[in-house]
Each structure stands twice: as C-alpha cells, then as structure tokens.
C-alpha positions in Angstrom: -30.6 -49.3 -18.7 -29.1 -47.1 -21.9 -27.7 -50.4 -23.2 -31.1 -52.3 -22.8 -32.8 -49.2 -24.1 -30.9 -49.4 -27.8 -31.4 -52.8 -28.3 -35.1 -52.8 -27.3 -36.1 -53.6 -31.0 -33.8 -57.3 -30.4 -35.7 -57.1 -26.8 -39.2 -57.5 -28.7 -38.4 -59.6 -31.6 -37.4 -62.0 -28.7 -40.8 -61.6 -27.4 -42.5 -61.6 -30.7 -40.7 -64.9 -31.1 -41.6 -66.5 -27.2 -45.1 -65.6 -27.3 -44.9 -67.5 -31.0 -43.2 -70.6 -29.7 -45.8 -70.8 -26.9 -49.1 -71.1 -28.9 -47.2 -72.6 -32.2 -49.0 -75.7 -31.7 -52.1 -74.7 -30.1 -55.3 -74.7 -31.4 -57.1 -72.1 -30.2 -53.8 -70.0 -29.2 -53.6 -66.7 -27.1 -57.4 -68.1 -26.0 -55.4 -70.4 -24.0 -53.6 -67.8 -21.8 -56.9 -66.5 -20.6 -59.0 -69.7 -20.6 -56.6 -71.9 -18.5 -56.5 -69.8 -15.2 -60.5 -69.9 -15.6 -59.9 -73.4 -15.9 -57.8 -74.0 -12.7 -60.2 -71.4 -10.4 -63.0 -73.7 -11.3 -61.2 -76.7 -10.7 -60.5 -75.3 -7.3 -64.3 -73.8 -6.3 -65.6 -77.1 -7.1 -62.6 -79.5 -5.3 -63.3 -77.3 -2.2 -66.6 -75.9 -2.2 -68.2 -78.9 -3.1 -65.7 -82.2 -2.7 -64.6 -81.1 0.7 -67.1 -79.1 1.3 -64.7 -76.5 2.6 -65.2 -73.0 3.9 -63.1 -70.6 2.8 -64.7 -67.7 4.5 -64.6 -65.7 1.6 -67.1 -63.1 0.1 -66.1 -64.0 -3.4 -64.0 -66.9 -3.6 -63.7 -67.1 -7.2 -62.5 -63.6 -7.6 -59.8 -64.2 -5.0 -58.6 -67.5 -6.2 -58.2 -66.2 -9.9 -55.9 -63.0 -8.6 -53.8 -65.3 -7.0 -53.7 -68.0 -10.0 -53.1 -65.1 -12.9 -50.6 -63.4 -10.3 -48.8 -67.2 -9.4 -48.8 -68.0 -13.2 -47.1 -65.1 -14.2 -44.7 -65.2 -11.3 -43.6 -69.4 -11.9 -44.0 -69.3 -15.7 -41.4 -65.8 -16.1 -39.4 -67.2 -13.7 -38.4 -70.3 -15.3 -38.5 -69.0 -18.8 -35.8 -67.0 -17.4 -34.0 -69.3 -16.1 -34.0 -71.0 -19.5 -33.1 -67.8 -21.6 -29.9 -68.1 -22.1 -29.4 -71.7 -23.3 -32.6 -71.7 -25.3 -30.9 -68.6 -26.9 -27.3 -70.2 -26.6 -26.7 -69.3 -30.7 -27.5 -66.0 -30.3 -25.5 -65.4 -26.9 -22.2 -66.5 -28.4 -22.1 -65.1 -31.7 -23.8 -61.3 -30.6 -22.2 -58.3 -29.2 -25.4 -58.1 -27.1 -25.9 -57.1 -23.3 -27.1 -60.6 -21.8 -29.6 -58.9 -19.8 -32.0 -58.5 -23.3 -32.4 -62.4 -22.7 -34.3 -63.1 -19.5 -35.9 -59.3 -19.6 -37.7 -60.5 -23.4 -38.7 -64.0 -21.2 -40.6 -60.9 -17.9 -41.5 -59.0 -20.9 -43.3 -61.7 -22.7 -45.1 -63.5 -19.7 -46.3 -59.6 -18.6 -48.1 -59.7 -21.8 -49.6 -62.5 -21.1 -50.4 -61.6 -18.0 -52.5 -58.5 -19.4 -54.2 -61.0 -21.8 -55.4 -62.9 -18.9 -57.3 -59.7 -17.0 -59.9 -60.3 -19.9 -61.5 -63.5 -18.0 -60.7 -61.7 -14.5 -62.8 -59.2 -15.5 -65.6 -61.0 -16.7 -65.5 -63.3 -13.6 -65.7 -59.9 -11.6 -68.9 -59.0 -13.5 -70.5 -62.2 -13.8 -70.7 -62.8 -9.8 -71.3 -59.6 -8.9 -68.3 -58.5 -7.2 -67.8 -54.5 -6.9 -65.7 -52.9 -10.0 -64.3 -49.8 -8.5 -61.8 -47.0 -9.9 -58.9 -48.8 -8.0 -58.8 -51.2 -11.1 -56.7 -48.2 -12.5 -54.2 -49.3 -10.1 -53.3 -52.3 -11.6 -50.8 -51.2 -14.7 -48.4 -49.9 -11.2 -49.2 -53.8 -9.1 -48.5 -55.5 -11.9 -45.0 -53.7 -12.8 -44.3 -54.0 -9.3 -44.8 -57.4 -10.0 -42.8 -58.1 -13.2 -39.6 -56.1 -11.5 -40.0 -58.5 -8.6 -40.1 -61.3 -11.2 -37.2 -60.0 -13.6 -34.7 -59.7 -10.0 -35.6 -63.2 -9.7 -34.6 -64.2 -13.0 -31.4 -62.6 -13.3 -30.4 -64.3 -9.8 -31.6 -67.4 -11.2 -30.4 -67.4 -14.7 -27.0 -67.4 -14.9 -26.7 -70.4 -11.9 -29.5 -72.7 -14.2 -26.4 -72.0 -17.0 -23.6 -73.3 -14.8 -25.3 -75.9 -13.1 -27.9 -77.5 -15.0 -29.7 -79.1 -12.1 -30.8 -75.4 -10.5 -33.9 -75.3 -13.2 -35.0 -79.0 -11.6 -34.2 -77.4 -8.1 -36.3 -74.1 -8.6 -39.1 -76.0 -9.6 -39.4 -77.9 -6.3 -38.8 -74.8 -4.9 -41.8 -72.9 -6.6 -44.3 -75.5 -5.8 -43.4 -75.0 -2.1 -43.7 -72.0 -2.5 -47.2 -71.7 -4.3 -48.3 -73.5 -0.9 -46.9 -70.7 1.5 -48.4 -68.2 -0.9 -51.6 -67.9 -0.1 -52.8 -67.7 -3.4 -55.8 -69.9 -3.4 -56.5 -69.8 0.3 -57.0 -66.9 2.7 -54.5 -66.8 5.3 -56.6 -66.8 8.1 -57.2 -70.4 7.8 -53.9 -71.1 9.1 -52.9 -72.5 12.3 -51.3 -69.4 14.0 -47.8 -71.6 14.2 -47.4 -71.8 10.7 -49.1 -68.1 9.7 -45.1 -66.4 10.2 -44.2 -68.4 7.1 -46.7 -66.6 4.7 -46.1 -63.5 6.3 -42.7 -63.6 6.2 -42.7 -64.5 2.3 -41.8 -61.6 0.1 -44.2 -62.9 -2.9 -47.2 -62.8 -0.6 -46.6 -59.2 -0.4 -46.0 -58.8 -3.7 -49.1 -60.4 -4.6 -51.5 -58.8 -2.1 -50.4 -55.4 -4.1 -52.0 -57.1 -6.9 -55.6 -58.6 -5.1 -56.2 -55.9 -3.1 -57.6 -53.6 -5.9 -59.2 -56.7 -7.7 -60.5 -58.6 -4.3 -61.0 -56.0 -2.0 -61.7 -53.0 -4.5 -58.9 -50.4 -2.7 -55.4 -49.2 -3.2 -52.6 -51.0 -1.2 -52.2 -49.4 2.0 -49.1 -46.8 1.7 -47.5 -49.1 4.2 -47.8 -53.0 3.0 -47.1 -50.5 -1.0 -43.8 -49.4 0.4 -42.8 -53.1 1.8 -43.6 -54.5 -1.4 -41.6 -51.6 -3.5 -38.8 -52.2 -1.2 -38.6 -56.2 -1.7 -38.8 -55.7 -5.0 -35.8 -53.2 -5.3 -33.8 -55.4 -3.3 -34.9 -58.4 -5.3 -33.5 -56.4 -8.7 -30.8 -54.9 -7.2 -29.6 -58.1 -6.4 -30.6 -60.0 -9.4 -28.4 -57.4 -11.7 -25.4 -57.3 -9.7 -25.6 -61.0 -9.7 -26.1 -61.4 -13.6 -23.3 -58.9 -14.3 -20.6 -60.5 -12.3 -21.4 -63.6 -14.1 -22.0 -62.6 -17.4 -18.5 -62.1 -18.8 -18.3 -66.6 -18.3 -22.3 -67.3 -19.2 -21.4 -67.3 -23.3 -18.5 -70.2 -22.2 -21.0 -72.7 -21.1 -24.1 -72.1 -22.9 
C-alpha cells in the first residue's frame, strides 16, 4: 500500500488518460456514462412490462433494475479493463521501475468514477417515480467501495492470467454474461424456481450488490449480518487477487 501510495500521481494520470480514451470519440461524452444505464432500464421496463407483459412483483421496478444495471456495469466493465491493463499499457510495464499493481487499480479507479457519474440519472429516476429518498443514501460512498475492492480482487486474479494466456479475456467474457443471469440484477429473486434460487444465493456478487440496492431500493442500511458476508467475500476476494498478482508479477513484463 506505501508503494501504491507514492506513485498515486502515475495512478491518476492513468485514469485521467482511461476516462479520455473512453469518450475520445463520443459526442456527447461523460453524458454517455449516465445516459446509457437509463437507456438499458427502459429497454427492460418496456421488453417486460409491456412485450411480455411480465410481473415482476416489484414496487418500483425501475429503481431496482437501474441499481443492479449501474452496479453490473461497473462490476463487468472494471473487470475487463483490468484484465486488459497490462498489455494495453505493455510500453510503460517494461520500460518503468513501477509496482504493476498501479495498472489494473487506475482501470477500478477509473470505472468507480464512472460509476459516481452515473448516480446522477439514479437519482433523478428515484425522484421522478416517486420512490422514498431516505438518509441511507449517505450509505452509499461505503457499498460502493465495498464494491470496487470486490472488483479490484477480481482484477488482479484475472490480470495477470489474460497476460499469459490470451484467450482468458474471451473466457471471462462468457463467464460474465453467465453470470449477469445468476445475478439478479434486473429480476427479483423470488421469481425463481426454488431448484435453481441456491445458485443466486450462493453467488458472492449478489451479495455484493444487495449492499448497494438496499439503500437505493429498499431505503435502509444493509443488515449487520448480509454487511459482514459481503465485507468478508470481499476481503477474501483481494486477499487473493494480490497474492495472486504478486507471485506473478516478477514474469508479467516478459510477455506483455
């Protein structure tokens, strides 16, 4: 951490320069981060609601489904930007006396911005229908660190295997979009069958998520209990990721 900590001025050029690379060629830029999520939760209130005249069951389905998108996005977006770090930076990994670490951490740290950009429409969707605003909004700065920890543990794991075997990043995104449908991130779980409901609950990036939606959906704090799961999975996650990243780092500059 002291080593990430003085070169934290290379950590946000790095995420001066992503967040520039991102919108480089779009016309109505950072807008984009906030109106694309909108976007998608409408796509999905009409497909269901009206299409398929589905019933969700929910009080405020557009509320829910837009948590779970901003949440999902940051999540699958972070994680593959990680993943791609170190070859998209393969000049700069070779040539620099640099902890590798500064690398996929700029990637967490520039999607978490991003992330905060997109409360703007969340917010305004929470007004515009209605739906209780209530002081556990104040809660969200902690959920959503939770969740970019989660997210950076990930991304160590996964970045130095995308280096050595190019195929992983191809892999992981198979993997993500099976795992976007056993996150119940635009459905509620209860419309499971009960033989398939152990699958959600047994996924750690439910739990991670539901730290997020419950002050935005449900207008509370995490329980202390599903709080201390979720704080747990997402030590192991990083605990895991780092030890992972480390052992491999000393070969990573070899085969960017």
């Amino acid at each position: 951490m002291r080593q990430l900590f003085s070169y934290r001025d290379l950590v946000w050029t790095l995420v001066a320069r992503d967040l520039k690379v991102r919108y480089r060629r779009s016309a109505i830029g950072f807008l984009w981060t906030m109106l694309q999520p909108l976007l998608t939760m409408m796509v999905l209130y009409v497909v269901f609601s009206t299409i398929f005249l589905f019933k969700t069951g929910l009080a405020n389905y557009p509320v829910y489904a837009l948590a779970g998108i901003l949440f999902w996005n940051f999540f699958s977006q972070s994680v593959v930007a990680s993943m791609n770090s170190l070859r998209g930076n393969a000049m700069l990994v070779q040539k620099l006396p640099v902890p590798l670490m500064v690398f996929p951490l700029a990637s967490v740290l520039s999607g978490m911005l991003n992330f905060a950009l997109a409360l703007v429409p969340l917010l305004g969707v929470l007004l515009f229908t209605g739906h209780p605003v209530t002081p556990a909004l104040l809660f969200l700065p902690v959920a959503i660190a939770i969740a970019a920890l989660f997210t950076l543990g990930a991304g160590l794991l996964l970045a130095p295997l995308a280096v050595f075997f190019s195929d992983v990043v191809d892999l992981v995104g198979v993997f993500l979009m099976l795992l976007m449908y056993l996150t119940p991130t635009f459905y509620p779980m209860a419309i499971l069958p009960d033989r398939f409901r152990w699958l959600v609950r047994f996924n750690p990036v439910r739990s991670i998520l539901e730290v997020f939606r419950d002050p935005v959906y449900h207008g509370k704090i995490p329980p202390l209990s599903h709080l201390t799961v979720a704080v747990t999975l997402t030590l192991i996650a990083l605990a895991i990721g780092v030890l992972t990243f480390r052992r491999s780092s000393h070969r990573i500059p070899f085969f960017v």
